[in-house]
N, C-alpha and C positions, 0 to 999 in steps of 0.2 A: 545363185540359189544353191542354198546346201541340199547334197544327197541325202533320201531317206535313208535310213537304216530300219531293216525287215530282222524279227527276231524270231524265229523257229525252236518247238521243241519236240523232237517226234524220237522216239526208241530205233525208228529204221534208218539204217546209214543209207541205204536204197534210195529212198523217199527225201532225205538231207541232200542229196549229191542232185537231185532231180533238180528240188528245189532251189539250190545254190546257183543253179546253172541259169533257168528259167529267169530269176530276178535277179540275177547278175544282166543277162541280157538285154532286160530290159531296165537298163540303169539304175537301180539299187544296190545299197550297200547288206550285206546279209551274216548275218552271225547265226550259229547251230549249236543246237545241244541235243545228247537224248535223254535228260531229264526235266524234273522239274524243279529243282532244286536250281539249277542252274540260272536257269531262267528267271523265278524270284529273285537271286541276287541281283541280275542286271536290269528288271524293272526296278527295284527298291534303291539303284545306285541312278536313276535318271535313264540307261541307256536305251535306244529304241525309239523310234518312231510307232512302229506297228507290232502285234504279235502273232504268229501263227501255231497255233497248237494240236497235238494230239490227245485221243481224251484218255487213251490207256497206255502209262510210263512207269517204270518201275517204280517209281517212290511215292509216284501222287497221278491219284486222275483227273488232270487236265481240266474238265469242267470246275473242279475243287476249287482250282487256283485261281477262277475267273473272277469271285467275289472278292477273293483278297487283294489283286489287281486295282479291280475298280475302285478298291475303298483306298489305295493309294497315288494310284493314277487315274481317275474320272475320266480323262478325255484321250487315252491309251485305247486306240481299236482295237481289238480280238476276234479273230477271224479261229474259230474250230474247225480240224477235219477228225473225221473218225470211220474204223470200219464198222463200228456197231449201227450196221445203216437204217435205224428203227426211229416211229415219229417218236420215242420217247428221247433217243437224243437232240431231235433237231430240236424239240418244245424243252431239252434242259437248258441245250446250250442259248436261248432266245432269252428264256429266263431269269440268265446270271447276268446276261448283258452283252451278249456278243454279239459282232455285228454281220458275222456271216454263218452256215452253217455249211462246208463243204463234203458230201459223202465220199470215202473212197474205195474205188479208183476212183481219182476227179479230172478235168480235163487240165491244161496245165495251161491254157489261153482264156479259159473262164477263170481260174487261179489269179492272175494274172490280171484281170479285167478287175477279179474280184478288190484286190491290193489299191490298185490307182483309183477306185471309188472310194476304198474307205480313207487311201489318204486326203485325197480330193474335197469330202466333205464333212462337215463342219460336226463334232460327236454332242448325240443328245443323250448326256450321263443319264441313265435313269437308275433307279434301285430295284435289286430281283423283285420277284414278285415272289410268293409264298411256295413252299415246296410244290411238287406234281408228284400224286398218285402212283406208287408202281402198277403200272399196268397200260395194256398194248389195245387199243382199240382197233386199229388196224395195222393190217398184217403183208409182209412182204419189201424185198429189198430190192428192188428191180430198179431202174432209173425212172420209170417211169413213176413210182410212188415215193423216191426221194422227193418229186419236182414236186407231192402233192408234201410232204411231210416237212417243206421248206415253206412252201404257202402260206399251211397250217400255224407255222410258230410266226410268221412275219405279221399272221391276224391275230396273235392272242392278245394284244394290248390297241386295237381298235377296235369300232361299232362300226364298218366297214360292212356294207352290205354285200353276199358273195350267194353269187348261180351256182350249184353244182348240178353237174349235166353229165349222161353217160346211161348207157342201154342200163334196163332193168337188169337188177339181182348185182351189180357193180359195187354196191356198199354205199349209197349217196347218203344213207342218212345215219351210218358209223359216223364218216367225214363230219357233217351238220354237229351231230352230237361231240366231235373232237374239236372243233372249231368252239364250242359252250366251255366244255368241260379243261379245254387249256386258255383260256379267254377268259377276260378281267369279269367278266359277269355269271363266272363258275357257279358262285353262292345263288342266284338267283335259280328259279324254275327255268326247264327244259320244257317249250308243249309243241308238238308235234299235230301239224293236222295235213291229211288227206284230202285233197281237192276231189282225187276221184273218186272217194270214197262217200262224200254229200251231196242228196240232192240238190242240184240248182239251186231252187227256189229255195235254201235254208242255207245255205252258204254265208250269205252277208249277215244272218243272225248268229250262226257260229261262228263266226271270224269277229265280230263287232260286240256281238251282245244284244240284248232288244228289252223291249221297256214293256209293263203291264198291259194288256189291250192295243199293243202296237196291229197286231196282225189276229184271224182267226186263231183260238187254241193257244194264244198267247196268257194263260192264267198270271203268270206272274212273275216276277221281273229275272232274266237270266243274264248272267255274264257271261261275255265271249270271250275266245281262244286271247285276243289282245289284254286281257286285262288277265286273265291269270297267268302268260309272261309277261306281266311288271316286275323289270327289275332283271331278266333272263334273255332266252331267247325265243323266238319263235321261228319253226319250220313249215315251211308254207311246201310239201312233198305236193309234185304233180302241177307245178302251177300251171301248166298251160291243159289245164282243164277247168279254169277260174272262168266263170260266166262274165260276159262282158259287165255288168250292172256293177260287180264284186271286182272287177279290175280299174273301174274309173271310183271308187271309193277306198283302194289299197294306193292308187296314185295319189288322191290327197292326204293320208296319210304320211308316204314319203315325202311330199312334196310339204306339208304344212304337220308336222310331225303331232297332229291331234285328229282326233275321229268323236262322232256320235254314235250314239248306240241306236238301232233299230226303232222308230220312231220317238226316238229321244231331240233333244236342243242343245244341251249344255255339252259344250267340247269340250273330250276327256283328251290329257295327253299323254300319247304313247311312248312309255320308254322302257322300247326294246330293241334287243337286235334283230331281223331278218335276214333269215338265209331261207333260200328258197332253190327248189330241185326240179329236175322234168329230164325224160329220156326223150322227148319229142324236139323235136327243129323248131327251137320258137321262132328262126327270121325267117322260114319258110308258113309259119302261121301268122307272123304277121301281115307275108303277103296275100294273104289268103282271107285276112279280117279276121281273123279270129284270135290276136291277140295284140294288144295295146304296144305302138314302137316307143312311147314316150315311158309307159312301165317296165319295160324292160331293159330301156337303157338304166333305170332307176334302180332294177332288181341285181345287174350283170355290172358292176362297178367291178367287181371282184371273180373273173369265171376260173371255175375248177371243173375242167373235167375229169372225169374217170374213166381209166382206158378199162375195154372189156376183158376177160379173163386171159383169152385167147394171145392177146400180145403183152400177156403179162406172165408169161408157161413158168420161166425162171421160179417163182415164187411160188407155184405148185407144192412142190415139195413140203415147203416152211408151213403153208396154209394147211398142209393135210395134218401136218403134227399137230397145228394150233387147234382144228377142232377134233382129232385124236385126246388128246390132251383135253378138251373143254366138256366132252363126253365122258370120259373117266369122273372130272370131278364132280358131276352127276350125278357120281353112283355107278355107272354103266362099267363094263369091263372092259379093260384095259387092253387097247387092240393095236396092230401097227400093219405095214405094209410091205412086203418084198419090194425091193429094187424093179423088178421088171413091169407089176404093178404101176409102181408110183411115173417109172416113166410113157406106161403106156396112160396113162394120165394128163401127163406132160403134151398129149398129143392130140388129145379130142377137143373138139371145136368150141364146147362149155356153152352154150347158145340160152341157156339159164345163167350163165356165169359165177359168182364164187357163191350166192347162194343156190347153184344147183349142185355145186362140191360140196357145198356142206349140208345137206340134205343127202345125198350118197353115202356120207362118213357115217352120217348118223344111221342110214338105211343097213350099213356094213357091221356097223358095229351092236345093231340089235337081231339082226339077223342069222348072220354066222357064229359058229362059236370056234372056228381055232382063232388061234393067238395072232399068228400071224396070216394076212387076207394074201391069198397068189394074183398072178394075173388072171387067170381061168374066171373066178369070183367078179372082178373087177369088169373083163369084158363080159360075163352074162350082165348084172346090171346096167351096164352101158346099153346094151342091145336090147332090153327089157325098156329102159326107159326110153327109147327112143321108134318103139316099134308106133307104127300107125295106127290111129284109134278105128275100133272096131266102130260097125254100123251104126252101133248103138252110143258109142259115145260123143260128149257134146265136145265140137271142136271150136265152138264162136267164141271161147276166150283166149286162157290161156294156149291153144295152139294155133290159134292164128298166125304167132307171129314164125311158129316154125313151117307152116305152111305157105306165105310169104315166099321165107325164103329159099324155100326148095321150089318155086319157081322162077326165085330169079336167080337161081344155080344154073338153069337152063341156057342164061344169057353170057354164062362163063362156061360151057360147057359145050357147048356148039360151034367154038370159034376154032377148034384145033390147036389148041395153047393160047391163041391169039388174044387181045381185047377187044371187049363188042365195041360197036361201030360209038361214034359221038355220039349227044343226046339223049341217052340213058337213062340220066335222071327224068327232066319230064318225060317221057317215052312211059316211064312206071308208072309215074305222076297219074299219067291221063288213065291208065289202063286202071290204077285205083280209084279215082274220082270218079270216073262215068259209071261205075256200075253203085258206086255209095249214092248219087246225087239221085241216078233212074229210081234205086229201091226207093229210097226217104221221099221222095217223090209221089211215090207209086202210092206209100202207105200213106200220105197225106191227101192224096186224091186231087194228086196238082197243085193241092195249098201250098204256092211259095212261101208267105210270112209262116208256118205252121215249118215248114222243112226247113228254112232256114235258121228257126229258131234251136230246132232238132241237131240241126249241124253244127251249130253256134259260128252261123256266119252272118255277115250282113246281108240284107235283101239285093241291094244292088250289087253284091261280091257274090252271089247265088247268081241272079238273075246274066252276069257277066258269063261265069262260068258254065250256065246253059245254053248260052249261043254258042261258047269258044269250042265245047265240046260236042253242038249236033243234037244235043237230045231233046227229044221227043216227049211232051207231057200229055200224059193222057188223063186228063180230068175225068172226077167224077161227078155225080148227079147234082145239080142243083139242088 
C-alpha cells in the first residue's frame, strides 16, 4: 500500500517543523511550503494526496486557493487552519469546499485524527455556495466557540434539525439566526416564536394557523408561524414551555413532515428547517412528564450548547470592543475602557451573561461622558446592578434565578473548601418542588386536574409526586 503524501502550506517555519514531525510519525509522507504559489504548482503537477493550509500567506489567502483546487482536483481533501479564529472563517472555509476547519493553536492528536478521516473517506465534491456576508454575528475566540463555529459551518448545507441549549442571555438565538443565515435556506424567511411568550391555549393556533370559526373569536382565517417559514427557517425559542396538546402536534409534523391548520382537514406540507432552544433540562422534564421523550429526540438530532459567559472570560475583552463599537455606529459616542476595567470584567460571574455585558456597555456609554471608562465606574455599576431589591420591588421574575442561586451558594459555602455531601441534585430538587406543588395546590383548592394542568404535568406524574414528597392537601369547599 502506497504512503500518503500530506501537502502543507503555512508562512510559519514553527508550525511546518511541528507538523512534519507529527505526520511523519504517524506514517505519512509530508512536503512544506510557506506559500501558496508553491503549493498550486504541486496540486496542478498531480502531487499530494491531502492538503493542509493556512488562510494568511504572503502571496494568496489560503481560502482563495480552495476553489481553484477543487475546480482541478474535485476529490483532493483540504483541511484549513487559521488564526483568524471567527465563525466567519469556519463558514468561508465550509463554503469553498474544505473538509475540515482547524482553529489555531490546534491539538496535534485531533490534527492527526483529523488527516486519517479525510484520507479514509470517500470525497463528496460539491460546489461553493454563494459568497457570505462580511459580518460577525457572534463574537469571541475561546475554544469553546471554535466547537460552536465548526458546528455552525458543518450545518450550513443540511435541514438537520439542531437544540440549542444554555442558560439565558448566552446568545441561543444569534446561533439559530447564523445557522439560517450561513445555511442553504438563507433566501427564505427567518420566524422566530416564543413559547414562553404565548398563551397556552393559542399556542397550536400560532405555530399552525387556524381556519374561520375554528374556535371562539376566530373571525377569519389566520396563518401560523409554520407557513410564513415556507421556504426558511423556524425558531421554536423556549421549547420546553410547549403545552403538551402543541408537542404531540410538532411531533407529527416531524415525524410526517405535513400539519393541519386549527380546525382545518387538508394537510399542508411543511418545508422548513427547525431549530429549537430552551435554558431548562429537557431530560429532566421529561421525567417529570412535562415534556415529550419521543420529541425531543426529534428536536436534539443536532445539540449545541452554549457555555455561559463565565467560562468564556477569554473573550471579554473582544465582546466589550464589539459592542463598544456597535454603540458608536448608533450614533452614541465613542467610548473604550482601561486595562484594569476591562480585566476586572474578566472576573465577575456575568449571571445575566453576554446580554448582561452588553446592556452595561450600553449603560456606560450613555451614562458617562469621559472617553475612556476606569475601573472605579465599572465596579460602581457592577455593585448597583447587583444590589438587593428594595421592599418594594418585584422579585418573582427576573430575580429569581439570582435568588436561587445565592442560596445554593450556601451549599458551597459551608463546606470549608470542601464539596457538599452526594445527592445535591435532588436534595434542591425536592426543596423546589414541595413548596411549587403546596402553593399551585393551595391556589387550586386541592383541584389536582386544575394544578396539574397549571404545572403542565400529568395527573398521575402530580399525583406520584404528592406522595414521594409528604404533602398535605388541604381542599377547599365543596
Amino acid at each position: 500500500m502506497t504512503t500518503a503524501t500530506v501537502l502543507i502550506a503555512d508562512d510559519d517555519q514553527g508550525i511546518r517543523t511541528v507538523l512534519t514531525q507529527a505526520l511523519g510519525r504517524a506514517g505519512y509522507n509530508v512536503r512544506t511550503t510557506g506559500n501558496a504559489a508553491t503549493l498550486w504548482r504541486w496540486v496542478s503537477d498531480g502531487d499530494g494526496d491531502l492538503v493542509i493550509t493556512d488562510v494568511v500567506m504572503p502571496d494568496e489567502n489560503g481560502l482563495d486557493l480552495i476553489p481553484r483546487i477543487r475546480k482541478v482536483r474535485p476529490d483532493l481533501r483540504i483541511i484549513v487552519m487559521s488564526a483568524q479564529n471567527t465563525l466567519l472563517t469556519a463558514v468561508k472555509a465550509a463554503e469553498r469546499g474544505a473538509f475540515e476547519y482547524l482553529p489555531k493553536p490546534f491539538d496535534l492528536a485531533e490534527l492527526v485524527a483529523v488527516v486519517s478521516r479525510a484520507l479514509s473517506t470517500k470525497s463528496s465534491a460539491q460546489a461553493p455556495t454563494n459568497g457570505t456576508e462580511e459580518r460577525l454575528p457572534i463574537v469571541g475566540r475561546s475554544a469553546a466557540m471554535q466547537d460552536i463555529y465548526r458546528t455552525v459551518a458543518r450545518l450550513m448545507n443540511t435541514d438537520l434539525t439542531a437544540m440549542i441549549t444554555g442558560e439565558s442571555g448566552t446568545g441561543k438565538e444569534l446561533v439559530a439566526r447564523a445557522l439560517h443565515d450561513f445555511g442553504r435556506r438563507r433566501s427564505g424567511p427567518f420566524v422566530a416564536v416564543n413559547m414562553a411568550a404565548i398563551p397556552r391555549e393559542l399556542i397550536e393556533s400560532e405555530l399552525f394557523g387556524h381556519e374561520k370559526g375554528s374556535f371562539t373569536g376566530a373571525l377569519t382565517r389566520a396563518t401560523g408561524r409554520f407557513e410564513q417559514a415556507e421556504g426558511g427557517t423556524l425558531f421554536l425559542d423556549e421549547i420546553g414551555d410547549m403545552p403538551p396538546e402543541a408537542q404531540t402536534r410538532l411531533l407529527r409534523v416531524l415525524q410526517d413532515g405535513q400539519y393541519t391548520t386549527v380546525g382545518g382537514r387538508t394537510p399542508i406540507k411543511a418545508n422548513v428547517r427547525i431549530v429549537s432552544a430552551t435554558h431548562r433540562d429537557l431530560t429532566q422534564l421529561i421525567k417529570m412528564g412535562g415534556f415529550r421523550e419521543d420529541l425531543y429526540y426529534r428536536l436534539n438530532v443536532v445539540p449545541i450548547r452554549l457555555p455561559p459567559l463565565r467560562q468564556r472570560s477569554e473573550d471579554i475583552p473582544e465582546l466589550i470592543a464589539h459592542f463598544l463599537a456597535q454603540s458608536s455606529a448608533e450614533g452614541l459616542p465613542h467610548k473604550a475602557l482601561d486595562s484594569a476595567a476591562i480585566d476586572r470584567l474578566k472576573t465577575h460571574r456575568w449571571p445575566g451573561n453576554v446580554r448582561e455585558l452588553e446592556n452595561l456597555m450600553k449603560r456606560l456609554v450613555a451614562l458617562y461622558a469621559e472617553p475612556v471608562i476606569g475601573v472605579d465606574v465599572v465596579e460602581m455599576e457592577l455593585a448597583s446592578a447587583s444590589a438587593p431589591p428594595s421592599a418594594g420591588d418585584d422579585i418573582r421574575s427576573d430575580n429569581l434565578s439570582g435568588t436561587i442561586e445565592r442560596h445554593l451558594q450556601d451549599y458551597f459555602d459551608g463546606h470549608n473548601g470542601a464539596l457538599p455531601p452526594r445527592g445535591l441534585y435532588d436534595r434542591v430538587l425536592r426543596e423546589l418542588e414541595r413548596p411549587l406543588i403546596s402553593l399551585t395546590l393551595s391556589a387550586t383548592r386541592g383541584n389536582q386536574v386544575k394544578a396539574a394542568d397549571i404545572l403542565g404535568l400529568n395527573r398521575n406524574t402530580l399525583r406520584k409526586k404528592i406522595k414521594d414528597l409528604d404533602i398535605n392537601i388541604i381542599r377547599g369547599p365543596k
